[in-house]
PDB file of N, CA, C and O in Angstrom, chain B, residues numbered from 101:
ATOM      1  N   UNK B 101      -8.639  -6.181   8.208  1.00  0.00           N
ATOM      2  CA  UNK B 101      -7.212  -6.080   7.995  1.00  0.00           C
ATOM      3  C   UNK B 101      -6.843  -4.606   8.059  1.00  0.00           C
ATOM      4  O   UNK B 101      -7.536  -3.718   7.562  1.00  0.00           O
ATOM      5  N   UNK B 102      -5.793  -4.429   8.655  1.00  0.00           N
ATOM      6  CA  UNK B 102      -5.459  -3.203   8.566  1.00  0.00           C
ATOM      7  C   UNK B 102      -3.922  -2.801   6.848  1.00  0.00           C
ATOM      8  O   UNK B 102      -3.073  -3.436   6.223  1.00  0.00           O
ATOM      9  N   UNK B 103      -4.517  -1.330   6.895  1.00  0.00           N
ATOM     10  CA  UNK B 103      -3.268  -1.380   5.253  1.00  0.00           C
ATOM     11  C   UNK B 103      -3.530   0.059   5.794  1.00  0.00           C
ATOM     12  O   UNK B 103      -4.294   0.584   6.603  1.00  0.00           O
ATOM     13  N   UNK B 104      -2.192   0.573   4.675  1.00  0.00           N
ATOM     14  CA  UNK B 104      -1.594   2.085   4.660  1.00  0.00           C
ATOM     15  C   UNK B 104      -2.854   2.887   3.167  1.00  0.00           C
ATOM     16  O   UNK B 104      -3.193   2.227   2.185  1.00  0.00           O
ATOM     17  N   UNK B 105      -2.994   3.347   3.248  1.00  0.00           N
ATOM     18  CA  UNK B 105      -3.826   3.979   2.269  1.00  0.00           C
ATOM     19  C   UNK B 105      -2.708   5.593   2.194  1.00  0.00           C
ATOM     20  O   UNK B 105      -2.233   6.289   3.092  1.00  0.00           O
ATOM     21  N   UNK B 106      -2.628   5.689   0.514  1.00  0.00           N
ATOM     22  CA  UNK B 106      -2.288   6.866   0.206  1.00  0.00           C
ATOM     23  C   UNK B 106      -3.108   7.664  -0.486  1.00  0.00           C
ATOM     24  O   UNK B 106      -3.820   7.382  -1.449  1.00  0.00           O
ATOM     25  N   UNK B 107      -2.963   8.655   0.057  1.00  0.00           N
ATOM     26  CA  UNK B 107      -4.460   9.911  -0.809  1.00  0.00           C
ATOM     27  C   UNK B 107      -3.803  11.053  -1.390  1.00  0.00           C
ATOM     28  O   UNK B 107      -4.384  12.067  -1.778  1.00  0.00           O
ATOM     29  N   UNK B 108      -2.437  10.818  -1.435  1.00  0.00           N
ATOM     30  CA  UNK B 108      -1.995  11.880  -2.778  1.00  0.00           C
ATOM     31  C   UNK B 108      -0.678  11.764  -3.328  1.00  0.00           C
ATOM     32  O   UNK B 108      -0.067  10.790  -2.889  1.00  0.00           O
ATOM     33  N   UNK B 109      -0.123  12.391  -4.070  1.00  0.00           N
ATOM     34  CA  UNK B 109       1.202  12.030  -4.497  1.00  0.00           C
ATOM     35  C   UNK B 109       2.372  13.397  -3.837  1.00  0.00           C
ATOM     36  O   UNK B 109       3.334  13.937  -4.384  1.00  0.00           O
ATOM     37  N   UNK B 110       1.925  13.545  -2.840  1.00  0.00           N
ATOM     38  CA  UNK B 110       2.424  14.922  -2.039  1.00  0.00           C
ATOM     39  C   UNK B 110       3.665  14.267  -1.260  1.00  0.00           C
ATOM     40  O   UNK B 110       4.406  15.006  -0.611  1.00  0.00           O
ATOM     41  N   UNK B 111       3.789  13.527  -1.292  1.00  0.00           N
ATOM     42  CA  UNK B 111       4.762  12.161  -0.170  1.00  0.00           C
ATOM     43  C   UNK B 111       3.903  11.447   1.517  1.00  0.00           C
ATOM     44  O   UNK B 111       2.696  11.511   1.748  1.00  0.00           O
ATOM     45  N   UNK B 112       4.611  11.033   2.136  1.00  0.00           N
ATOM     46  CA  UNK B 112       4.140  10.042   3.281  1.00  0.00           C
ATOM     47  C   UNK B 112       3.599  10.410   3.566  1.00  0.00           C
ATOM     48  O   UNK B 112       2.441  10.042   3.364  1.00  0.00           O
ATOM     49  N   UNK B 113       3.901  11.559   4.358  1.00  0.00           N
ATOM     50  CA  UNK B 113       2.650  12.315   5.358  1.00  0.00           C
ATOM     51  C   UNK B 113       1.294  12.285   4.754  1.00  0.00           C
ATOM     52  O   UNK B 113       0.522  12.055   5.684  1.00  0.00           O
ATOM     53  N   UNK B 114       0.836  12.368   3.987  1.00  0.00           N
ATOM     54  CA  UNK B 114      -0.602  11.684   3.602  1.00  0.00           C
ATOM     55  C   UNK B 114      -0.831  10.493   3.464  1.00  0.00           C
ATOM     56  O   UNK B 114      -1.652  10.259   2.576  1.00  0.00           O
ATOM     57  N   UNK B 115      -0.228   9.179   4.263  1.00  0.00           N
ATOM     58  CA  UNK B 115      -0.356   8.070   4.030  1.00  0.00           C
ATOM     59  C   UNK B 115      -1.135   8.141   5.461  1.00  0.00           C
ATOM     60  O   UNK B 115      -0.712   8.925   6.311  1.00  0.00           O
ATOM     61  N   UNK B 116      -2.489   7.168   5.778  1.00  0.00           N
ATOM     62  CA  UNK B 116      -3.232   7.006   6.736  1.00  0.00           C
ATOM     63  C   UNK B 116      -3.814   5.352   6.881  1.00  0.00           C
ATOM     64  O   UNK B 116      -4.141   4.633   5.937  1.00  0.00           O
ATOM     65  N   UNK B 117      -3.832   5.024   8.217  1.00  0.00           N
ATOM     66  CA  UNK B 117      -4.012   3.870   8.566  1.00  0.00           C
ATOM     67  C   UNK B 117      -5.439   3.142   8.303  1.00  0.00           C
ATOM     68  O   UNK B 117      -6.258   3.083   9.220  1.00  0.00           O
ATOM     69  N   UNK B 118      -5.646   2.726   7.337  1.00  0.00           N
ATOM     70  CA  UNK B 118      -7.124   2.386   7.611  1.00  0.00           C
ATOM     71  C   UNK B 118      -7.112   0.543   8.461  1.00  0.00           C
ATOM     72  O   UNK B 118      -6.266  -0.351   8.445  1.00  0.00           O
ATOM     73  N   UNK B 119      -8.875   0.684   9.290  1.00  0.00           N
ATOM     74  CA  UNK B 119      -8.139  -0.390  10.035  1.00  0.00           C
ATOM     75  C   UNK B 119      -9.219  -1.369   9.566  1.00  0.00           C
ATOM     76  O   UNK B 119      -9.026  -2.404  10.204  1.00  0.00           O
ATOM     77  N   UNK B 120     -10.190  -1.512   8.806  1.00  0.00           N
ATOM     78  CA  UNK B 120     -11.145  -1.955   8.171  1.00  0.00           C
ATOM     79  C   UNK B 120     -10.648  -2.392   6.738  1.00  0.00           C
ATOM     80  O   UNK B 120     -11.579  -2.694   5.991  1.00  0.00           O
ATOM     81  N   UNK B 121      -9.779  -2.462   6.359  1.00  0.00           N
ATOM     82  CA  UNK B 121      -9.690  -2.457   4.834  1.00  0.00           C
ATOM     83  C   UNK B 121     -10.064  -4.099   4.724  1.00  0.00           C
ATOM     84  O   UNK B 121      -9.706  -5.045   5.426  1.00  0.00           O
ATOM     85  N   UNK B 122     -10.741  -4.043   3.809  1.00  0.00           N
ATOM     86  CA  UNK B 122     -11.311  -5.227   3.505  1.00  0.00           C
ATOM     87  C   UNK B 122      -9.664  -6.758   3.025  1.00  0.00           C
ATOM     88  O   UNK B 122      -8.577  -6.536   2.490  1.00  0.00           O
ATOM     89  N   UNK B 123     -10.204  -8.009   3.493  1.00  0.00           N
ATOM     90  CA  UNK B 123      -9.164  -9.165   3.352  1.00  0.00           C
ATOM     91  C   UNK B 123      -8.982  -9.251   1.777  1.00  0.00           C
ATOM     92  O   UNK B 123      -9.930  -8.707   1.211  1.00  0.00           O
ATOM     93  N   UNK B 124      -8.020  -9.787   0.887  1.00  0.00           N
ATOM     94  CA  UNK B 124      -8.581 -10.354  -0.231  1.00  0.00           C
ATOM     95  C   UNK B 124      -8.276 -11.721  -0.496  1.00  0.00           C
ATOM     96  O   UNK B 124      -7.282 -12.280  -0.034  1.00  0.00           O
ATOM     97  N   UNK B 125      -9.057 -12.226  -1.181  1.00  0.00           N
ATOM     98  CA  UNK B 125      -9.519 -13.467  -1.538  1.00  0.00           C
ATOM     99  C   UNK B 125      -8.528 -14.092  -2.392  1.00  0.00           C
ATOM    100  O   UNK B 125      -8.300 -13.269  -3.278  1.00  0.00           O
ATOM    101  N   UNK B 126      -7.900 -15.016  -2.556  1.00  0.00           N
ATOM    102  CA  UNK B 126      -6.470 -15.459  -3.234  1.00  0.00           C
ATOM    103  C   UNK B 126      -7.436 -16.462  -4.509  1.00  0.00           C
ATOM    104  O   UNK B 126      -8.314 -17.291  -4.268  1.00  0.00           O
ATOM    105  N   UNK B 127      -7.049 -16.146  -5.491  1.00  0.00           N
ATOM    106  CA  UNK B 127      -7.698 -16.813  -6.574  1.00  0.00           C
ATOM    107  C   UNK B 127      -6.859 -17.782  -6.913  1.00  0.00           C
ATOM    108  O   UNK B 127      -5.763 -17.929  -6.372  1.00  0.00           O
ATOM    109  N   UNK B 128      -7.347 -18.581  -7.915  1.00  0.00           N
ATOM    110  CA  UNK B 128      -6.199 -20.004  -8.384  1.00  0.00           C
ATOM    111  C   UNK B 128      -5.444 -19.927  -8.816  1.00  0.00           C
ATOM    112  O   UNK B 128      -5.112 -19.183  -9.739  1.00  0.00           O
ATOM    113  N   UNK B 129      -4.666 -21.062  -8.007  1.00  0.00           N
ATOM    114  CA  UNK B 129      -3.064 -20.790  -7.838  1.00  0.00           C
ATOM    115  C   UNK B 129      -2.422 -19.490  -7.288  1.00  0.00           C
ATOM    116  O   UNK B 129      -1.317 -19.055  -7.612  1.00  0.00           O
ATOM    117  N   UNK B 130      -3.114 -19.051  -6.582  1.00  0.00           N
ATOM    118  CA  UNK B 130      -2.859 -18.501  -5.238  1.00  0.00           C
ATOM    119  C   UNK B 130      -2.708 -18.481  -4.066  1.00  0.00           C
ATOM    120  O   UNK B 130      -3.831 -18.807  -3.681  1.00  0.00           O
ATOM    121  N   UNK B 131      -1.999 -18.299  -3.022  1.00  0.00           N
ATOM    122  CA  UNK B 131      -2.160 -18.414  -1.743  1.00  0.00           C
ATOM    123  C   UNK B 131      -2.716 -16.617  -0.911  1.00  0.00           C
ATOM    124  O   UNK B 131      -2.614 -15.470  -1.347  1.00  0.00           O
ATOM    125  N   UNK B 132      -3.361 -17.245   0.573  1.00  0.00           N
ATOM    126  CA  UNK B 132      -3.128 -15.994   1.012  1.00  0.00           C
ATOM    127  C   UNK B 132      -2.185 -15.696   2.604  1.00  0.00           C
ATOM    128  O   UNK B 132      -2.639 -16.003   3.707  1.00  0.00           O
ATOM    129  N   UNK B 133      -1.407 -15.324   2.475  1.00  0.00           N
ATOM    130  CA  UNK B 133      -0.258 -15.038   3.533  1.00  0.00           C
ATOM    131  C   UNK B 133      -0.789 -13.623   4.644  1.00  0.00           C
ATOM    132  O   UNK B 133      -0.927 -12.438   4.340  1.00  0.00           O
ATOM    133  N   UNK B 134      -0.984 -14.261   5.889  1.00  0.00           N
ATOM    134  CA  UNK B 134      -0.667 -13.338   7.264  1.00  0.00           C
ATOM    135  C   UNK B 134       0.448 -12.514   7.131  1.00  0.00           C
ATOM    136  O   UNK B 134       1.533 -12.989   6.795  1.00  0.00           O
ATOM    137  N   UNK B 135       0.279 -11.205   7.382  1.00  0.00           N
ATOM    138  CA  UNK B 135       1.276 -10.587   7.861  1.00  0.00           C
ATOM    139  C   UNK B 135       1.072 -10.199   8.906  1.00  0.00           C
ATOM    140  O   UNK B 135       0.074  -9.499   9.080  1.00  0.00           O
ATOM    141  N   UNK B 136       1.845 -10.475   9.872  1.00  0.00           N
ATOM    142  CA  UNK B 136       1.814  -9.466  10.863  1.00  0.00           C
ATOM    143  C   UNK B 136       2.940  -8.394  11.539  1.00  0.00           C
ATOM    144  O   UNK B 136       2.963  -7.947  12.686  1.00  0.00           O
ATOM    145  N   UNK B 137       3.773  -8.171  10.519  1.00  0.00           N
ATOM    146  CA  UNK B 137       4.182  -6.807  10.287  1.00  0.00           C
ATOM    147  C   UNK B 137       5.087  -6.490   9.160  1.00  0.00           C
ATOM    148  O   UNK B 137       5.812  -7.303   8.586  1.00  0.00           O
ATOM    149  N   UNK B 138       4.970  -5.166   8.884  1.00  0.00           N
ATOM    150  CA  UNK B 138       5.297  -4.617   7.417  1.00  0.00           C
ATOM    151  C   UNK B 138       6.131  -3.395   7.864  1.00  0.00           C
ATOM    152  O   UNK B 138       6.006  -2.740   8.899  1.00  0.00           O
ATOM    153  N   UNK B 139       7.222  -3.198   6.611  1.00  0.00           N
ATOM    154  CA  UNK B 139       7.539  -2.476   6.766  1.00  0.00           C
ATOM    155  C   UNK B 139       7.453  -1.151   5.547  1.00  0.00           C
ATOM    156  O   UNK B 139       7.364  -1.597   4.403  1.00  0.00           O
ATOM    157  N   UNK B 140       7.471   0.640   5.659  1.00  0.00           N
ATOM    158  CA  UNK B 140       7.729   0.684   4.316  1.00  0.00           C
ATOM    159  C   UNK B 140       9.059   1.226   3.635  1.00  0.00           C
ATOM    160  O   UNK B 140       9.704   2.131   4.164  1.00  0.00           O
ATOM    161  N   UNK B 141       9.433   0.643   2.461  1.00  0.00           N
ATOM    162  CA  UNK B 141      11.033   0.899   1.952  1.00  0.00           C
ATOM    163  C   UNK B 141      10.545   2.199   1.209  1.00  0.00           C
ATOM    164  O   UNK B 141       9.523   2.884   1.225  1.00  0.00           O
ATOM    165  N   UNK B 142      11.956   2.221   0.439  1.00  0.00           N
ATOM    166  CA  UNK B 142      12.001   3.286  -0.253  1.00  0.00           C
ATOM    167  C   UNK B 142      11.181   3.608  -1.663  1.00  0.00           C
ATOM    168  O   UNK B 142      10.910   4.686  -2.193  1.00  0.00           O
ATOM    169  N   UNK B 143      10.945   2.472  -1.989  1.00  0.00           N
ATOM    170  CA  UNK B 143      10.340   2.428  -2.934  1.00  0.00           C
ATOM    171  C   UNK B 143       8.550   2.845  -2.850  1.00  0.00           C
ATOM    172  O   UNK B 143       7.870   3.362  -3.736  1.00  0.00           O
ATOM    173  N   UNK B 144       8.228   2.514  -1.795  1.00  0.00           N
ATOM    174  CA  UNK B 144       7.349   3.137  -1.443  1.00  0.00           C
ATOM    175  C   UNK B 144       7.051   4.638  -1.158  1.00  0.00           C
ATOM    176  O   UNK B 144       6.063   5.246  -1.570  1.00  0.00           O
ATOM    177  N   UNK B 145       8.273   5.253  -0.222  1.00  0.00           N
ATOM    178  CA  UNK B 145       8.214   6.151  -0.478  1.00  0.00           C
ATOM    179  C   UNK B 145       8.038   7.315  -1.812  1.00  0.00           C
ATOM    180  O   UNK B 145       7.187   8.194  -1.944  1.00  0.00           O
ATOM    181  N   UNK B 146       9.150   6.953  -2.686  1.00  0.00           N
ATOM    182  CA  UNK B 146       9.105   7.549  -3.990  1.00  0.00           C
ATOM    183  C   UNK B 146       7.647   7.217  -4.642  1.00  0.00           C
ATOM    184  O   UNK B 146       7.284   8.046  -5.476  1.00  0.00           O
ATOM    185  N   UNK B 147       6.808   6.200  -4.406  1.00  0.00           N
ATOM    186  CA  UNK B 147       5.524   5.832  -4.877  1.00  0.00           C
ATOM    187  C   UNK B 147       4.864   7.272  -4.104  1.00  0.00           C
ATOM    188  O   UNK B 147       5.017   8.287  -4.782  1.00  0.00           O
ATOM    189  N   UNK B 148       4.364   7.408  -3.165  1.00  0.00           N
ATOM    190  CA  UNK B 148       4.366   8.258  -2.185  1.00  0.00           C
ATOM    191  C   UNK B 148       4.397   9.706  -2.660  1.00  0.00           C
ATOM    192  O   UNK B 148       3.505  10.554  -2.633  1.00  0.00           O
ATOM    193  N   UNK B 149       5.565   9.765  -3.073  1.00  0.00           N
ATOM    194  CA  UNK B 149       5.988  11.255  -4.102  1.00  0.00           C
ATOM    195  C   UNK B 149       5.834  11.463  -5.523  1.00  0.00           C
ATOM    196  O   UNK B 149       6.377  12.393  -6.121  1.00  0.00           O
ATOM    197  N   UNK B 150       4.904  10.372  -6.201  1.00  0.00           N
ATOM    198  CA  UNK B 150       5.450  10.124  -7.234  1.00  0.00           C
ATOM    199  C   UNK B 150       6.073  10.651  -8.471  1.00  0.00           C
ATOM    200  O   UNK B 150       5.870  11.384  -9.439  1.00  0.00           O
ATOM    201  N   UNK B 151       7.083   9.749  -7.816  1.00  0.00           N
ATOM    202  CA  UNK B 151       8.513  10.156  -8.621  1.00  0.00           C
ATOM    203  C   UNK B 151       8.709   8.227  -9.004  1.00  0.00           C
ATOM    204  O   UNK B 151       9.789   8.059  -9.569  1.00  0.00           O
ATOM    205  N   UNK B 152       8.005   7.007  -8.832  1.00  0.00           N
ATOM    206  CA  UNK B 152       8.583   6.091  -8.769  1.00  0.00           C
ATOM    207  C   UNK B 152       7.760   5.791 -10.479  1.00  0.00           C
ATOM    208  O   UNK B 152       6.568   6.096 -10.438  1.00  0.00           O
ATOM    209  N   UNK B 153       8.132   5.375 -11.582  1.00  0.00           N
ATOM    210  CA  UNK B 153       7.994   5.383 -12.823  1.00  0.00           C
ATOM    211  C   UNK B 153       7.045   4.083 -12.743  1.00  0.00           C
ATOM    212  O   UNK B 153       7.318   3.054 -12.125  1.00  0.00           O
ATOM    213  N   UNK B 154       5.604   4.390 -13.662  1.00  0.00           N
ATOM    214  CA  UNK B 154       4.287   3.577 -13.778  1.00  0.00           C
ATOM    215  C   UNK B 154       3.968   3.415 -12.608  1.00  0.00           C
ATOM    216  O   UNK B 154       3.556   2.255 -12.596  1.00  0.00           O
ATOM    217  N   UNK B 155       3.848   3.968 -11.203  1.00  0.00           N
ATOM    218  CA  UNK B 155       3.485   4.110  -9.958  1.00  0.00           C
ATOM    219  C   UNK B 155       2.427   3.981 -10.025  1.00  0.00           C
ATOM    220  O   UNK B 155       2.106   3.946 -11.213  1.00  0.00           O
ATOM    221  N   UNK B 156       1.075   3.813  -8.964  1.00  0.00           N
ATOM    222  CA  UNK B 156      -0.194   3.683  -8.957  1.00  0.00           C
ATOM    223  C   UNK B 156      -0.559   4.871  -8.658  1.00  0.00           C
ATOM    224  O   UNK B 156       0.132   5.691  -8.053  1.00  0.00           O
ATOM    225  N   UNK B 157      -2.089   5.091  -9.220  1.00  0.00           N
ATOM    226  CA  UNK B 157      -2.465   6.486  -9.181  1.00  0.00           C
ATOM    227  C   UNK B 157      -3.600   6.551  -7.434  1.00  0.00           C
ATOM    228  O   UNK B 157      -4.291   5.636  -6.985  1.00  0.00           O
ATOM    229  N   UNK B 158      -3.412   7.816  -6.901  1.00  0.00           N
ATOM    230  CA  UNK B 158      -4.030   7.878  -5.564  1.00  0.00           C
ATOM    231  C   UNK B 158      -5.309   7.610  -5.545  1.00  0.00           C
ATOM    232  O   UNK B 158      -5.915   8.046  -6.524  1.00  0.00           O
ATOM    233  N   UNK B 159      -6.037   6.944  -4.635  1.00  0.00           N
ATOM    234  CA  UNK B 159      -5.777   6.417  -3.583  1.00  0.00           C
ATOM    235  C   UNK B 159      -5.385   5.021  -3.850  1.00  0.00           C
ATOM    236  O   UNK B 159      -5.676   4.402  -4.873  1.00  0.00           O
ATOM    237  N   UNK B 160      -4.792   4.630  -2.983  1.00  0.00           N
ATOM    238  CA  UNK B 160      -3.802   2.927  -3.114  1.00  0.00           C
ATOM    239  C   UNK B 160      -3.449   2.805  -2.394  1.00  0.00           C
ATOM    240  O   UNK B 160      -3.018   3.813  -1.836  1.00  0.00           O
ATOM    241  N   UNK B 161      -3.300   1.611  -1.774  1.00  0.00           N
ATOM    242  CA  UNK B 161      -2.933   0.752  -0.346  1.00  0.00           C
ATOM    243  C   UNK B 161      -1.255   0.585  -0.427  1.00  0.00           C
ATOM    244  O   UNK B 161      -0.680  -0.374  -0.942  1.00  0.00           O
ATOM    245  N   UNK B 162      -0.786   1.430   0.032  1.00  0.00           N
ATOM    246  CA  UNK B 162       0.792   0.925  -0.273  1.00  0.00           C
ATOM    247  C   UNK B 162       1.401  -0.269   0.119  1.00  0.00           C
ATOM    248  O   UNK B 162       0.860  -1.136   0.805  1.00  0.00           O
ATOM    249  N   UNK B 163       2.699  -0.303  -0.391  1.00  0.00           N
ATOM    250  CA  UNK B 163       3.292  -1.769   0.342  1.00  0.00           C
ATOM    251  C   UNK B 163       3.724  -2.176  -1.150  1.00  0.00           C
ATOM    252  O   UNK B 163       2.934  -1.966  -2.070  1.00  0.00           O
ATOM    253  N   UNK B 164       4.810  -2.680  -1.359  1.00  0.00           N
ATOM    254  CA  UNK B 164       5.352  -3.444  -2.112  1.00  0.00           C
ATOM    255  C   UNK B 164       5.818  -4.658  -1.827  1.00  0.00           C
ATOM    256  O   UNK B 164       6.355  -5.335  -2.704  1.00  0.00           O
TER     257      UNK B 164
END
């Protein structure tokens, strides 16, 4: 699967494509959904910069 990986809280421009990122496994009462394309909002961005409040700490697969 491919995902956005972020490696700092500097904003986008350190966001990089990884194209290996491993699938994950949908546990019970879960499903798992195809994407085949994403986009990223703003909220991501500010994740990105973080400036977005209880944000995830780097490195993290973005996407909300």
């Amino acid at each position: 699967m491919r995902a956005l990986q972020q490696m700092s809280l500097h904003g986008p421009q350190d966001l990089s494509l990884i194209s290996d990122a491993p699938v994950p496994s949908p546990g019970p009462g879960e499903v798992l959904i195809r994407v085949t394309a994403g986009g990223v909002n703003f909220v991501d961005v500010q994740q990105a910069r973080g400036t977005f409040p209880g944000g995830p700490q780097p490195p993290y697969l973005a996407g909300m």
